[in-house]
MINU-54834 format. One record per residue (C-alpha): x, y, z; residue number from 1. Coordinates in nm, 2 decimals. Layout:
<atoms>
      px      py      pz  resi
       X       Y       Z   NUM
...
</atoms>
This chain:
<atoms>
      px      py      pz  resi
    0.00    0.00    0.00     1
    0.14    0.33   -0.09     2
    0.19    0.57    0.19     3
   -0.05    0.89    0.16     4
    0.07    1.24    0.32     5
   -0.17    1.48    0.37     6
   -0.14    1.86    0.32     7
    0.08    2.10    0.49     8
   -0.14    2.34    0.70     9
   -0.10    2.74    0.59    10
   -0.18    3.03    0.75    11
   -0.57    3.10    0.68    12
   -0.69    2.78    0.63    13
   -1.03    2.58    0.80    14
   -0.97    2.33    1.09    15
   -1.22    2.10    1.13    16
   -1.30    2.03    1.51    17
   -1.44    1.65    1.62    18
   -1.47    1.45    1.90    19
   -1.45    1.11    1.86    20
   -1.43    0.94    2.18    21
   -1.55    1.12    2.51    22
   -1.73    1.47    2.52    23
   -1.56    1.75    2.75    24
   -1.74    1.93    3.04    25
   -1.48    2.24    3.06    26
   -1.68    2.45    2.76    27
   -1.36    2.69    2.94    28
   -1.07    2.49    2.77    29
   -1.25    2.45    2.42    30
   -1.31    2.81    2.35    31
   -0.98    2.86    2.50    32
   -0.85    2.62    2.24    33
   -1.05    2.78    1.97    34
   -0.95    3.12    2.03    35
   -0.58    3.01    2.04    36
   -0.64    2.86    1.71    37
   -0.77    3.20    1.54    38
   -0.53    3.41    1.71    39
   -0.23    3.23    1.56    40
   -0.42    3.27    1.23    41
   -0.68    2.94    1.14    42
   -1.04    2.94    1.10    43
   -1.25    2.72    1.26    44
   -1.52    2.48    1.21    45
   -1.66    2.24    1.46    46
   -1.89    1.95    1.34    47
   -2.24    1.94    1.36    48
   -2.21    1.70    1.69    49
   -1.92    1.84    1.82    50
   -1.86    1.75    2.20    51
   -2.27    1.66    2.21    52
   -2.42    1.39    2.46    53
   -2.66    1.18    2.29    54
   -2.89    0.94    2.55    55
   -2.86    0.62    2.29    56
   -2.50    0.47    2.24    57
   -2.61    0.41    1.87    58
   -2.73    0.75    1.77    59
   -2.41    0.91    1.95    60
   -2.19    0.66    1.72    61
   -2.35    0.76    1.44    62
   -2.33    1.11    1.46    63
   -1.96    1.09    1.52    64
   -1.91    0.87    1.19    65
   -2.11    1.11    1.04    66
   -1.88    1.43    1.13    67
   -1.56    1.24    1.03    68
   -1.74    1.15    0.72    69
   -1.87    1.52    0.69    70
   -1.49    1.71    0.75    71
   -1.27    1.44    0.52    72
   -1.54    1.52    0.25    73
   -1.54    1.89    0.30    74
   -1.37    2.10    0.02    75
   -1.34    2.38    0.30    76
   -1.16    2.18    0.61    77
   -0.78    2.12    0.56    78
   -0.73    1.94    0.87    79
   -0.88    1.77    1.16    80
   -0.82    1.84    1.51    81
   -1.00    1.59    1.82    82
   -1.13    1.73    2.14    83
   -1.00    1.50    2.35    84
   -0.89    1.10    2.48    85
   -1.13    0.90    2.68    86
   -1.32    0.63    2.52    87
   -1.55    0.56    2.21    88
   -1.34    0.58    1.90    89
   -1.25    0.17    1.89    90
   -1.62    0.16    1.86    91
   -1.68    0.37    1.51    92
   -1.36    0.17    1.29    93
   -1.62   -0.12    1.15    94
   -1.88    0.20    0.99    95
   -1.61    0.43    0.89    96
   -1.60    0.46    0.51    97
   -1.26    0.47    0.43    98
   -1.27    0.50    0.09    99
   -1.36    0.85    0.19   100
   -1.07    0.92    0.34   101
   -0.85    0.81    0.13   102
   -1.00    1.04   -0.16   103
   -0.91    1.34    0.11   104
   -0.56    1.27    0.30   105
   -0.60    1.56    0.55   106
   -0.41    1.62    0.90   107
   -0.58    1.41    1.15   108
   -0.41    1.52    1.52   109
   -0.50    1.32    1.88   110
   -0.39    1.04    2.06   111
   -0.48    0.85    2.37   112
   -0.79    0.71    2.28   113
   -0.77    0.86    1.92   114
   -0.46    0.56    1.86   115
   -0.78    0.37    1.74   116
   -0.84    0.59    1.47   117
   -0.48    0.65    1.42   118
   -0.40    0.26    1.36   119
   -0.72    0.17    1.14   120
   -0.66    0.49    0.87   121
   -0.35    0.41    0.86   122
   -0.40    0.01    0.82   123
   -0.70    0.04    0.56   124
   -0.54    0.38    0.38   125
   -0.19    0.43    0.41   126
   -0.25    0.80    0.55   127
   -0.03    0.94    0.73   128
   -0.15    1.07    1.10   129
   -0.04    1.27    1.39   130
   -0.01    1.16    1.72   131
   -0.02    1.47    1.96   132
   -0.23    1.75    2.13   133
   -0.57    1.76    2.15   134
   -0.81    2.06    2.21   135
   -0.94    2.00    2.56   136
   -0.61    1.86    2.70   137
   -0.30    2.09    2.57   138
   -0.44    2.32    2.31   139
   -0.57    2.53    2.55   140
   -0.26    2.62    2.67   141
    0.04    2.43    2.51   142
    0.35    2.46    2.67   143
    0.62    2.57    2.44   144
    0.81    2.25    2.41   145
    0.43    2.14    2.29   146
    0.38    2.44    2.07   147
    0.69    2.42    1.90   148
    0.71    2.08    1.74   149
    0.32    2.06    1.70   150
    0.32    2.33    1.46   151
    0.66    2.25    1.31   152
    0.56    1.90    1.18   153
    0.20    2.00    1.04   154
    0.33    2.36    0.86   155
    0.69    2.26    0.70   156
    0.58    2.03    0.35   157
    0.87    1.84    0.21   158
    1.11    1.90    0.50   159
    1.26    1.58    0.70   160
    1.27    1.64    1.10   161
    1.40    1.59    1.36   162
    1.24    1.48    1.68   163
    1.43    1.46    2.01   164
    1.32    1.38    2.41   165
    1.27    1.69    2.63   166
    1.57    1.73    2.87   167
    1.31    1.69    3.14   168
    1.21    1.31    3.07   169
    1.53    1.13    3.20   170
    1.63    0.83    2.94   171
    1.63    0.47    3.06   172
    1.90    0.32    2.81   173
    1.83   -0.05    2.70   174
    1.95   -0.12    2.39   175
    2.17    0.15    2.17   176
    2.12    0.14    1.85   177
    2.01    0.29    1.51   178
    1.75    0.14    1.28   179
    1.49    0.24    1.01   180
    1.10    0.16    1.00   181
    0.75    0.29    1.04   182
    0.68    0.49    1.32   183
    0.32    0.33    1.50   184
    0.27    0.53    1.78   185
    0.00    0.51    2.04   186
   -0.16    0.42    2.35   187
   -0.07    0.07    2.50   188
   -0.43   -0.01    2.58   189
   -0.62    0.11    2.27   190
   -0.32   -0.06    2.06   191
   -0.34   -0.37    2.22   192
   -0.72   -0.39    2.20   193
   -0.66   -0.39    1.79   194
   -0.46   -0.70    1.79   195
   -0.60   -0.95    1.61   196
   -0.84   -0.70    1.37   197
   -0.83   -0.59    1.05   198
   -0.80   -0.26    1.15   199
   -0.40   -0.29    1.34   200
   -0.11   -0.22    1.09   201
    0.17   -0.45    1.01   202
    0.44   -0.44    1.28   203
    0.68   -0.55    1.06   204
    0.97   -0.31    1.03   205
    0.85   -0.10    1.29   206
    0.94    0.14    1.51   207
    0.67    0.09    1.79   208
    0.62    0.35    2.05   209
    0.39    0.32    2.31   210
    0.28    0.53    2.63   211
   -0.02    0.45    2.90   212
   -0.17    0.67    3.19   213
   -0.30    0.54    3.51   214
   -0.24    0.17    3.46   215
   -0.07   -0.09    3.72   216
    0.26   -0.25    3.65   217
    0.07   -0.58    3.65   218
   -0.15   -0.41    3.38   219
    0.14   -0.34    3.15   220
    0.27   -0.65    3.18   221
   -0.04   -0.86    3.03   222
   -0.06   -0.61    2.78   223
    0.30   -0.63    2.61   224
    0.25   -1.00    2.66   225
    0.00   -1.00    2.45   226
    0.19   -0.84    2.20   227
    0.50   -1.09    2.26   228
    0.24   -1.36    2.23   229
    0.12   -1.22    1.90   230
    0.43   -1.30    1.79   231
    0.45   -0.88    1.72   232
    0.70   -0.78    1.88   233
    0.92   -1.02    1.73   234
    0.90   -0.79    1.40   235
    0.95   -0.45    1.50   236
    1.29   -0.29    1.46   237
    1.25   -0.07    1.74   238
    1.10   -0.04    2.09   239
    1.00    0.27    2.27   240
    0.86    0.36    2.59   241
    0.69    0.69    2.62   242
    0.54    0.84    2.93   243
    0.38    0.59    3.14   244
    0.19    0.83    3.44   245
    0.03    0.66    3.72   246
   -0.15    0.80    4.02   247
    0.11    0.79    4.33   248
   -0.17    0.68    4.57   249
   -0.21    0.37    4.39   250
    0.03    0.05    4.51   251
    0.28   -0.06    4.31   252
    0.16   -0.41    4.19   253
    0.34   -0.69    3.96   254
    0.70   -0.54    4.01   255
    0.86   -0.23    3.95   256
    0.78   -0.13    3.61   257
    1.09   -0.04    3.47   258
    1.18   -0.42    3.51   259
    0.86   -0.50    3.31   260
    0.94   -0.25    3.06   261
    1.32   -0.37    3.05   262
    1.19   -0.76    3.04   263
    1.02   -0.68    2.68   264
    1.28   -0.49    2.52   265
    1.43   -0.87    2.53   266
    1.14   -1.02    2.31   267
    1.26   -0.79    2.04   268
    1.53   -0.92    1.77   269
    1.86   -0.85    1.94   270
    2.04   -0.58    1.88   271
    1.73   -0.38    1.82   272
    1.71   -0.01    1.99   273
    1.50    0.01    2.28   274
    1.45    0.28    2.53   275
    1.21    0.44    2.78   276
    1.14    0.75    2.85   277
    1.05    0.89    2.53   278
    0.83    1.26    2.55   279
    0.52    1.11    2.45   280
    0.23    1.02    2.63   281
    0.00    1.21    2.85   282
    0.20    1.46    2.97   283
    0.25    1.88    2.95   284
    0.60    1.82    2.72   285
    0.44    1.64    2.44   286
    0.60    1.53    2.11   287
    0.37    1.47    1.77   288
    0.45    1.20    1.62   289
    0.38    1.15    1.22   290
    0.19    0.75    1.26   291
    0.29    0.56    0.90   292
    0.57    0.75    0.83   293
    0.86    0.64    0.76   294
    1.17    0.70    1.02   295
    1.56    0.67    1.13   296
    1.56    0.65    1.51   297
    1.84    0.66    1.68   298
    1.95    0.52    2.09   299
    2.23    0.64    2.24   300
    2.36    0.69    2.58   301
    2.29    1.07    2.50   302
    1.93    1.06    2.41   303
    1.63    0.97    2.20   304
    1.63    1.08    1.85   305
    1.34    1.02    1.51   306
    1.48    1.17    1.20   307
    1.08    1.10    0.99   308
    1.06    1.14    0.59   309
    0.86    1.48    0.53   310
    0.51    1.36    0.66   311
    0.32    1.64    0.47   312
    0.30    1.76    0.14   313
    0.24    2.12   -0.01   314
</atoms>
């Protein structure tokens, strides 16, 4: 399948606003994130059933395939931003049309529960996505670390970049190494739920990086098993470890996770980078990641580094 980029934003042009998985009760932080988005220059159109409650599970689904439907198809909207994470978007990959999107390649920009969507355009298309800030959760007020590399990677068409850790993440070195692949980037949880459908991409010559929020080591560990047991991880070329945040109150079950973390970068072919610590994930310094494009990542004792082909187009 060839690899579809989607166009470079410019100055003046329509973002589309959805919200795939869970609404957002802080109306404060979405016009906040709307008039950030118009002072730096964008207009702005949110769907028809944008961040709306709907009583029947059904009729909520189907409004949301409908406004994903409605902004790929749009002659006005040049990319797509989501509201926020949660839950809900696994649910809408079987009734997305995605001949649809592949006729449109546009920006698509979320992550936590948005790696759904991320995966399955991907998988069925070949388009290229972009794992990073949402509307409720950092557009609101990006930090600058956030600011910088979001816009970098969605306004510069034909240019390769670079994408390095925030000094502020300390590394956990496992396994130097350079290598080349596609970058699949998401949230352990919702990425591990796709095993086994039509809608996860091939790991094969992979970089996989993956981040989780809130979960128990014990958690972590069945869910890269699964993977391992999948026989998945035996075909990436790379293994990263993102942010993985967990309430301090909770105990610390099934082992430190560092050791779980280290345990699985030996499932992957040997000498095969691996490292943790990556600035993805939920947290305030967040890198975007291009998903489906294609990358040189490098593991040193120095740092964390992604070199990724230009992932948009003019």
């Amino acid at each position: 399948m060839d690899r579809l980029l989607p166009k470079a934003l410019r100055l003046g042009d329509t973002i589309g606003l959805v919200s795939p998985s869970s609404p957002s009760p802080d109306l404060q932080r979405i016009e906040k994130a709307v008039a950030y988005l118009e002072r730096l220059g964008y207009r702005v159109m949110p769907a028809r059933h944008f961040n709306t409650h709907a009583e029947n599970r059904c009729d909520l689904d189907r409004q949301k395939i409908q406004d994903l439907h409605d902004m790929f198809s749009s002659n006005t909207v040049r990319a797509i931003f989501c509201l926020r994470g949660g839950s809900g978007s696994s649910r809408l990959l079987k009734a997305l049309d995605y001949d649809i999107i592949a006729r449109n390649p546009k920006i698509l920009a979320g992550y936590s529960d948005i790696t759904a969507l991320s995966l399955a355009i991907y998988a069925k298309t070949g388009m290229v996505t972009f794992s990073g800030p949402m509307l409720a959760t950092e557009l609101h007020s990006p930090t600058p670390f956030t600011e910088e590399n979001f816009w970098k990677i969605l306004t510069s068409p034909g240019k390769h970049h670079e994408i390095a850790a925030h000094p502020d993440h300390p590394m956990t070195l496992f396994t130097p190494g350079t290598a080349l692949g596609t970058l699949l980037a998401g949230n352990l949880t919702v990425l591990d739920g796709l095993v086994g459908t039509p809608f996860m991409p091939s790991m094969r010559e992979s970089l996989l990086l993956v981040e989780d929020i809130n979960e128990e080591p014990y958690r972590v560990d069945r869910l890269l098993a699964h993977l391992d047991n999948a026989y998945l991880l035996d075909h990436v070329s790379g293994l990263l470890y993102g942010q993985f945040r967990r309430d301090p109150l909770h105990p610390d079950e099934g082992g430190p996770l560092l050791d779980i973390l280290e345990f699985y970068a030996r499932k992957i072919k040997p000498g095969s980078p691996c490292a943790a610590g990556f600035s993805y994930g939920h947290t305030d310094l967040l890198l975007t990641l291009p998903v489906g494009a294609h990358c040189r990542y490098s593991v040193t004792d120095k740092g964390i580094s992604i070199s990724t082909m230009a992932p948009v187009t003019t």
